[in-house]
N, C-alpha and C positions, 0 to 999 in steps of 0.2 A: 832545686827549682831555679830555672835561667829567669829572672827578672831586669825589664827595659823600663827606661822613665814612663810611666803613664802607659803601660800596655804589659798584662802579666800571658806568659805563656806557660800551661799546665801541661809538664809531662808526666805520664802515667807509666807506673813500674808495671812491666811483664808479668806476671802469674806466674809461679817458678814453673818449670816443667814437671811433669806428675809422673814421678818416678816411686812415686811410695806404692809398694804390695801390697796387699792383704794378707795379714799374717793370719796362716789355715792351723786353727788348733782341735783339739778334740778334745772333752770333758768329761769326767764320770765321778759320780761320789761314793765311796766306799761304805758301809752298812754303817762303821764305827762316826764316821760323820767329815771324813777328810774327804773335800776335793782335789781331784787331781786332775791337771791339766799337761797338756802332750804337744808339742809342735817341732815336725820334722823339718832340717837344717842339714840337706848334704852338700852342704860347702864346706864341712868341716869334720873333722876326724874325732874331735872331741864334744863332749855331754859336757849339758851345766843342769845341774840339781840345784833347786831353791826351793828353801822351805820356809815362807813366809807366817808367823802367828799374827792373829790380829791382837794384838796386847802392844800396848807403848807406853810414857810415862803417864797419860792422860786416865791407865787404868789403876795408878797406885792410891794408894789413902796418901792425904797430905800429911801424917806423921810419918810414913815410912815410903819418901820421896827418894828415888834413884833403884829400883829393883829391876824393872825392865831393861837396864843399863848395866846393874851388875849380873844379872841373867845373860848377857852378851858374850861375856866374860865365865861367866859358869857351865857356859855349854860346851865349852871346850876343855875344862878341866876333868874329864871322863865321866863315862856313864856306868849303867846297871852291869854292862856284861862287857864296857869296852875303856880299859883304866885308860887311854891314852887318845885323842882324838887324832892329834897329827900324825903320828906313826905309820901307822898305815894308809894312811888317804897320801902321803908322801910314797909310801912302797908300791903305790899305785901308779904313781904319777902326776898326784894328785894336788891340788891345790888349793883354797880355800879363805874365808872372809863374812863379814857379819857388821847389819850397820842396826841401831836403835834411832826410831823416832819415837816422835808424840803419838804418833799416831798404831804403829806395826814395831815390829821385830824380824829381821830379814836374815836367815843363813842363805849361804850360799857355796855351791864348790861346781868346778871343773876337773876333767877329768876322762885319761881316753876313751872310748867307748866301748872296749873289750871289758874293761872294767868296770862299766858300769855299774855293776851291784856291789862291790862293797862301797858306792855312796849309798845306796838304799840300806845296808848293811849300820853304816857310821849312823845315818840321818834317823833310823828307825829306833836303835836303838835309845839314843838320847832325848826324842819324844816320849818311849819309853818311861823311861826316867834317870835321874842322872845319880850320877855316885856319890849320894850328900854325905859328907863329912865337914867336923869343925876344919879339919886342918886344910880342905880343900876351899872353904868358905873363906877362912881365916887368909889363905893365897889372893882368894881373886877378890877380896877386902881390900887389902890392901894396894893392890891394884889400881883399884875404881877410887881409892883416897888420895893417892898419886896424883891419877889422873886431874881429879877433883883440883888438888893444888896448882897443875900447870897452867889446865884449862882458866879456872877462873880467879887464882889467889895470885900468880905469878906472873902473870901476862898482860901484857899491856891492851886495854879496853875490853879484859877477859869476862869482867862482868856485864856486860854491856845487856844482853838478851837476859840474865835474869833480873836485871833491873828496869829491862823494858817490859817484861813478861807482868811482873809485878805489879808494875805503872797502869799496864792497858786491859790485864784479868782480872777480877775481882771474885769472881765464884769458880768457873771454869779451870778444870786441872791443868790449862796451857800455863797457868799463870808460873809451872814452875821447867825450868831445863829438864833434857832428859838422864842428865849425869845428876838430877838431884837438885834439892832444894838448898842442904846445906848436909857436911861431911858427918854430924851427929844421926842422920839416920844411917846410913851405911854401918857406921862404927858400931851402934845398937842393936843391928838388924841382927835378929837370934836365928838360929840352923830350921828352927821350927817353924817360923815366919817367913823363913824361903821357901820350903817345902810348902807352904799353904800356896804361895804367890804360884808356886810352880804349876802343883793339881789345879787351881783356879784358871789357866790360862793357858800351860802348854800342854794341849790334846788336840787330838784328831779331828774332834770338833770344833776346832779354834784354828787350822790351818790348812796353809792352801801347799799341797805339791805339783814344780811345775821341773817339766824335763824339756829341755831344747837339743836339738843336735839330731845327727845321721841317725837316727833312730824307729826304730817299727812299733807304730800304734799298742795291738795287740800286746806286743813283749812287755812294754813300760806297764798297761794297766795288772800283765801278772805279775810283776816285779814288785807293784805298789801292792797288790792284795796280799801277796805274799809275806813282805816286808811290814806291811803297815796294818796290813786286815786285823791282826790280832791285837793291837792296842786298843786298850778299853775307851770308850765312850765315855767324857767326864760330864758332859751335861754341863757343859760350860754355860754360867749365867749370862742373857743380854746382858749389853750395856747398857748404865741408864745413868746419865751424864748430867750434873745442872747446867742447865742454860745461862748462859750471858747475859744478864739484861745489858739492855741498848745503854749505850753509854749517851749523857747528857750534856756534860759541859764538858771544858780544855780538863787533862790533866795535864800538872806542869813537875818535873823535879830533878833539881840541880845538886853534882855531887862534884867532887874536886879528888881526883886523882894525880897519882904518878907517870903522865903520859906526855908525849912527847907534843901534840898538840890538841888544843880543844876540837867537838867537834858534837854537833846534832843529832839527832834523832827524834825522826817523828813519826809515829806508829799511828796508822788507822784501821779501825773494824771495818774487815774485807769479808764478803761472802767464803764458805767453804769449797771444797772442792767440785762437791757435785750441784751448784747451784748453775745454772744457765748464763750468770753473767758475770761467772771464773777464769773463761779467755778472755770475754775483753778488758779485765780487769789487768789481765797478766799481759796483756798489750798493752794497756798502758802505763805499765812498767815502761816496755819494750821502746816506745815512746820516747819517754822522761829521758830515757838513760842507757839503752844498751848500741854502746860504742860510738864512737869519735863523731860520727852524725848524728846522733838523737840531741834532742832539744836541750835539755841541762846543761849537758858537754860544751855542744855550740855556744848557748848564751850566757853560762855561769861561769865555766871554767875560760872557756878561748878567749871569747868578747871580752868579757866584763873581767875576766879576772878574780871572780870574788871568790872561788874554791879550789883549792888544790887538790882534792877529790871528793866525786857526789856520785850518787845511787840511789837507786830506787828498785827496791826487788819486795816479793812473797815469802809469808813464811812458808807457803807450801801447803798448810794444814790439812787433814783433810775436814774437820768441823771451821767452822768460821773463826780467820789468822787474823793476819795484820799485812799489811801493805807499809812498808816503812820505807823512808827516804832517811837517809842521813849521808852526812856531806862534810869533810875539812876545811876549816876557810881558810883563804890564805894568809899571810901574815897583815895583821892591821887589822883583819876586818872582824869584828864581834860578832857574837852568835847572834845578836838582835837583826843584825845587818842582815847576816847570812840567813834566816831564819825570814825577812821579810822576802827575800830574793826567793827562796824556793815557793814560797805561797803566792808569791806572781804569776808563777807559771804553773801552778796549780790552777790557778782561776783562769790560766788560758785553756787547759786542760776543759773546764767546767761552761766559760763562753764559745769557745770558738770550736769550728769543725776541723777535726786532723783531715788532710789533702788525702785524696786519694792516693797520691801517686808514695805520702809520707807512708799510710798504714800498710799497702801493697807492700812497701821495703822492708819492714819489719817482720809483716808475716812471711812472705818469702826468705829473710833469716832462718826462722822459726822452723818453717817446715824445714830448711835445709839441715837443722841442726836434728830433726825428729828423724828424718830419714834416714839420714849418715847414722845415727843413733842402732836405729833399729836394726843394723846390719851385721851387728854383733849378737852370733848367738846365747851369751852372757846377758846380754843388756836386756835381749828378745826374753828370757827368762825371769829377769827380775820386772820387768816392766809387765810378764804378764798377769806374776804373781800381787805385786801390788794395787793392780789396779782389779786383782779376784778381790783382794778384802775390802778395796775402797767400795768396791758395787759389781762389777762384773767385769773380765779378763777382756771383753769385748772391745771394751773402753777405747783400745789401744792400737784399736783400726778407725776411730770415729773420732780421733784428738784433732786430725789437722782439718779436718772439714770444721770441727768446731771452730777453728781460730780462722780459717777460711768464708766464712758467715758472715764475723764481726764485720757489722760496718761503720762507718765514721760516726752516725748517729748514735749508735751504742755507749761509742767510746767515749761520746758528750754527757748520754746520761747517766753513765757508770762514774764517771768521773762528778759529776755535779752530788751524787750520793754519797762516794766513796770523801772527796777531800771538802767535808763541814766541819767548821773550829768545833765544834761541840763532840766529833768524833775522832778527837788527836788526841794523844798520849804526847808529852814533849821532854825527850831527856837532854837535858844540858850536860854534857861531860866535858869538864873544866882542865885543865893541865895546869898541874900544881906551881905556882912560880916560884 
């Protein structure tokens, strides 16, 4: 914003140009209880097959924490009638990948489109059921205890999220990572206790099949009946999740590690995903903190000096996350310090109206990143499969009108909600002198 002594002149960002399609899919659910979803992509010579389960860690028992993570890991260690996952998805062409949240379990593979059925070949099978053995368990055990070690035992502020999880859940299954609470359940977790987690959660009626690419309607939903029609219907239980109560006062808690510098965090109880005031929430992230002009940067880092790196991001969730800011202070300055300095601009956040011309910049980011995004027939797949288990595939034509909506008023009273001391988690992470 150009500013004169005694005369402000408000210039208004452009509206990005609307370049985003509507991405045309088509739906069917098979008798066994799998949806399957289709959208045709010929810009491109290659299929992506995604097989999303709606299971993440938030469906484990808290003694036997980390299963939908070592499940990530056990789907590729062969199924019922196919010892070898990559072998042949490689003799195809093939290629492939798998991420665990809190929320889902995501496979995924590419792959030409001549070939198209033996993904439905790999993928069906392994829904099926997988090739449980100790010795195959006892592999990707160790594995997940590895990981376990790099991730959070070996790495510098590697604990960070399950200490804040910790800090800011108190009933709610977020309160643990998805790699596990601690490496005692993995190590315990019996052949027979996988096998329960497995039937209870990977079936037909627990997931979503989505195909993107040069592909014909028709052919994909025989491929899927074909491929898929015959696995059994497990009658997979709802979910039924305790609720969070509202958190009351500050949480506060201070730990002293081996890092190279101290540094904050402050979590707040943020709406979920499908709540109505989810984008301007994640706008005001966008705000705070994304890239060299957003407010923090400017006034914390550049100005003032008082951080050598700050953030403000979502955990995503799709049940209601956390909104956390955490930030490096530079040399000299205490986390008291540092810690007063972000809660200033939090209360600007809460008093004052972000400009038009500020919110306009961000969300024209935003859409540019969603569009470019969507251009990718991989992406077009996994984004439509996730957003079938969050609530409907739909979703994912209707996100940038969401964020396109938000107006400055929102983002005052979203914000006056979201950042109250009584709903902060606060971790102080010390570097050991």
């Amino acid at each position: 914003m150009l500013r004169v002594p005694g005369f402000e002149l408000t210039r208004i960002a452009q509206p990005a140009t609307r370049n985003f399609t509507m991405i045309h899919f088509e739906r069917t659910k098979l008798e066994n209880g799998l949806t399957v979803i289709v959208h045709q992509d010929q810009t491109t010579p290659m299929v992506a097959i995604d097989v999303c389960y709606n299971v993440g860690s938030r469906d484990e028992h808290p003694d036997r924490t980390g299963f939908a993570h070592l499940f990530e890991h056990l789907m590729f260690g062969g199924s019922k009638n196919i010892p070898v996952y990559d072998e042949p998805l490689q003799k195809a062409g093939g290629d492939n990948n798998a991420f665990t949240s809190n929320d889902l379990t995501n496979y995924y593979l590419t792959l030409p489109k001549n070939n198209i059925e033996t993904g439905f070949w790999l993928e069906s099978d392994r829904m099926l059921e997988l090739a449980f053995s100790k010795s195959s368990l006892d592999v990707q055990r160790n594995v997940v205890i590895e990981e376990f070690k790099q991730r959070q035992l070996n790495q510098p502020y590697g604990d960070v999220w399950p200490l804040l999880r910790q800090l800011a859940f108190k009933v709610h299954p977020y309160q643990w990572p998805t790699i596990g609470r601690e490496i005692s359940h993995i190590e315990k977790a019996t052949l027979q206790q996988v096998k329960d987690f497995f039937f209870a959660h990977y079936a037909p009626d627990n997931a979503v099949l989505v195909v993107t690419g040069d592909v014909d309607f028709d052919q994909v939903f025989r491929l899927a009946e074909r491929w898929f029609g015959p696995i059994p219907n497990r009658k997979v239980k709802p979910r039924n999740l305790p609720k969070e109560p509202v958190q009351t006062e500050i949480r506060e808690q201070t730990v002293i590690r081996e890092v190279p510098n101290d540094t904050i965090y402050m979590a707040y109880h943020m709406d979920g995903r499908l709540d109505p005031d989810y984008f301007a929430t994640d706008l005001v992230s966008d705000v705070l903190s994304n890239g060299n002009s957003s407010r923090m940067y400017q006034n914390l880092v550049q100005k003032e000096k008082l951080f050598s790196e700050l953030d403000a991001y979502l955990s995503g969730d799709y049940e209601p996350g956390l909104f956390v800011v955490s930030g490096k202070p530079s040399n000299g300055i205490s986390l008291e310090t540092a810690r007063m300095a972000i809660e200033q601009e939090l209360d600007r956040m809460k008093q004052e109206l972000v400009s038009s011309y500020e919110l306009e910049k961000v969300k024209n980011k935003l859409e540019a990143n969603i569009v470019y995004g969507e251009m990718n027939y991989l992406t077009k797949a996994m984004n439509l499969a996730t957003n079938e288990v969050l609530d409907d595939a739909g979703l994912i034509n209707s996100q940038v009108e969401s964020y396109r909506s938000v107006t400055p008023e929102q983002i005052r009273e979203v914000s006056q909600h979201l950042f109250r001391t009584e709903n902060c988690s606060v971790l102080n992470y010390i570097a050991k002198k």
